[in-house]
ZAVOVO-576483 format. One line per 8 residues: number of its first residue (from 1); their letters; for each residue x, y, z of C-alpha. Coordinates in steps of 0.2 Angstrom, whole numbers. Layout:
<atoms>
NUM	a	X/Y/Z ~ ...
</atoms>
This chain:
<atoms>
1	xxxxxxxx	125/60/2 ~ 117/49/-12 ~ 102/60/-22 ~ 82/54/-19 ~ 72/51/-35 ~ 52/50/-33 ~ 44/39/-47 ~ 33/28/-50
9	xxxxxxxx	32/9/-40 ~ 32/-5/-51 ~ 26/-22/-49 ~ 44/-27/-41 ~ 43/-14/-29 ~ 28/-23/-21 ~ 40/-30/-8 ~ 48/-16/0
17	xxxxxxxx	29/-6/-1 ~ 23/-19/9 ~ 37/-17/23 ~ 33/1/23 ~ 16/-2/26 ~ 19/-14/39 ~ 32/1/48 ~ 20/14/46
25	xxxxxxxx	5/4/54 ~ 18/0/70 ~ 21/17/70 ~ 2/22/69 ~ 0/9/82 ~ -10/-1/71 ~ 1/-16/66 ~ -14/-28/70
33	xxxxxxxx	-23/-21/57 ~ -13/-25/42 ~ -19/-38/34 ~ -14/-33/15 ~ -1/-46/7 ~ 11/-42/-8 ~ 1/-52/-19 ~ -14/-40/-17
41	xxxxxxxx	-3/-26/-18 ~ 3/-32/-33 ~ -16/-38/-40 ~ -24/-23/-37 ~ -10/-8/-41 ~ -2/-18/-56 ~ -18/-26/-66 ~ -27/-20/-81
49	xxxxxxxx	-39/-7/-69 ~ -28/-3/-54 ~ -36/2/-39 ~ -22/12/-33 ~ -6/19/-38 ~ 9/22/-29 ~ 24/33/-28 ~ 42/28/-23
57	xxxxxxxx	57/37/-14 ~ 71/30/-19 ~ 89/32/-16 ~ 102/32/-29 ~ 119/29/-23 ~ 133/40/-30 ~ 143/34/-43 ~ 159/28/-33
65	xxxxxxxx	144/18/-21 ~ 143/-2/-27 ~ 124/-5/-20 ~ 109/-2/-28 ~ 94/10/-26 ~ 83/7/-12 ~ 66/12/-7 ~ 64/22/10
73	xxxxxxxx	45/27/7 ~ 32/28/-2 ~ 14/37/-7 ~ -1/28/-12 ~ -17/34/-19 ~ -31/35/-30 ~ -44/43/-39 ~ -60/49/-32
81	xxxxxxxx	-73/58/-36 ~ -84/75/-28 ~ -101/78/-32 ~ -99/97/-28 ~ -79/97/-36 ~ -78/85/-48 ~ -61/73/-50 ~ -52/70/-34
89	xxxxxxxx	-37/61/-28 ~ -34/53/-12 ~ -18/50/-5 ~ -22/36/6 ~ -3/33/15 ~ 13/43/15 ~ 28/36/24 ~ 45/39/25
97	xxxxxxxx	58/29/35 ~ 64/38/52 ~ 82/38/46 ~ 77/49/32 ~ 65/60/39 ~ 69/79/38 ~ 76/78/21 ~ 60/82/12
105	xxxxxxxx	53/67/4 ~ 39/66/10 ~ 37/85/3 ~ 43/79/-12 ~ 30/64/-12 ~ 17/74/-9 ~ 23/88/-22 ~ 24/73/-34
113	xxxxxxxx	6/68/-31 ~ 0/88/-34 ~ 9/87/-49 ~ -2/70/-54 ~ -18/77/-47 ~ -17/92/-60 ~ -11/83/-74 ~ -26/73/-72
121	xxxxxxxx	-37/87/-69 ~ -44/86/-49 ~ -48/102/-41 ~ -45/91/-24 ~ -31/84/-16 ~ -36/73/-2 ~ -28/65/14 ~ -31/62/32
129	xxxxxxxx	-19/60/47 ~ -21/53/67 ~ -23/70/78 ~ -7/65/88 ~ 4/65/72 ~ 10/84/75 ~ 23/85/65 ~ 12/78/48
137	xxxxxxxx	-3/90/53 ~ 11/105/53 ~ 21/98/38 ~ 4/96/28 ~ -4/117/33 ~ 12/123/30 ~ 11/115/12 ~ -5/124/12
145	xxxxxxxx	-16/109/16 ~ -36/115/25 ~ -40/105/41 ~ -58/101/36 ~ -62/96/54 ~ -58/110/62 ~ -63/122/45 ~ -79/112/43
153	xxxxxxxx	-80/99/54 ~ -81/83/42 ~ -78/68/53 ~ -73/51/45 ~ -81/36/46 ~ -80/19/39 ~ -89/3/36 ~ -82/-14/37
161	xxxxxxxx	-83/-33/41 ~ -99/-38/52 ~ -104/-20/50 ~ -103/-19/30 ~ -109/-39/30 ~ -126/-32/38 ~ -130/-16/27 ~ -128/-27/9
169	xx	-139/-39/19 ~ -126/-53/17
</atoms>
């Protein structure tokens, strides 16, 4: 079996980030709501400030293999900040394809983010899953994640279109 390598996305891998994104968002049953393009991806992960960084799995063929590497998933996140902690980061999307699932990258993703969050100096590591995604709520407590709902019963909320229009009063 060919090895996986976690690094950094680049601007080219824009491309196969995006059809990650969209396969995550069917499997969320959320599809409509992707309205992201790779131009975007690439404006605001690749510029001079980025909003977001990402991570790549990608797997290397062996030697005796002719194709190249290819990306089957993906992390993205970004920095933050807590009033009460200091520097955070927020890992906003982790998704590995279903044929490669059970492998451990998406441990390794996230192990790769740790790693980022400490060499940055957050004392938090942040992420939120769908209640019905059992096997990420398990995957991520048995990595040592807290569940703040049912710890501390934070609920998430969010402003946007109409909604965020009205409260700037535009």
């Amino acid at each position: 079996m060919a090895s996986v390598s976690i690094r950094e996305a680049k601007e080219g891998d824009c491309g196969s980030i995006l059809r990650l994104i969209r396969e995550l968002a069917e499997y969320e049953k959320l599809s409509d709501q992707v309205k992201i393009s790779e131009e975007a991806l690439i404006a605001d992960g690749f510029g001079e400030n980025p909003f977001y960084h990402c991570l790549v799995a990608e797997i290397l063929p062996t030697p005796m293999e002719s194709q190249e590497p290819h990306v089957v998933g993906y992390g993205l996140y970004y920095f933050s900040y807590s009033t009460w902690k200091g520097r955070n980061i927020y890992l906003e999307d982790i998704y590995v394809m279903p044929e490669y699932r059970g492998q451990g990258i998406g441990t390794k993703i996230i192990r790769k983010v740790a790693e980022v969050a400490l060499d940055k100096g957050c004392t938090q590591f942040r992420l939120t899953v769908l209640d019905w995604n059992k096997n990420a709520i398990g995957l991520y407590k048995s990595l040592g994640a807290q569940d703040l709902t049912e710890a501390e019963g934070w609920h998430s909320f969010r402003f946007e279109g109409e909604a965020m229009r009205e409260l700037a009063g535009k």
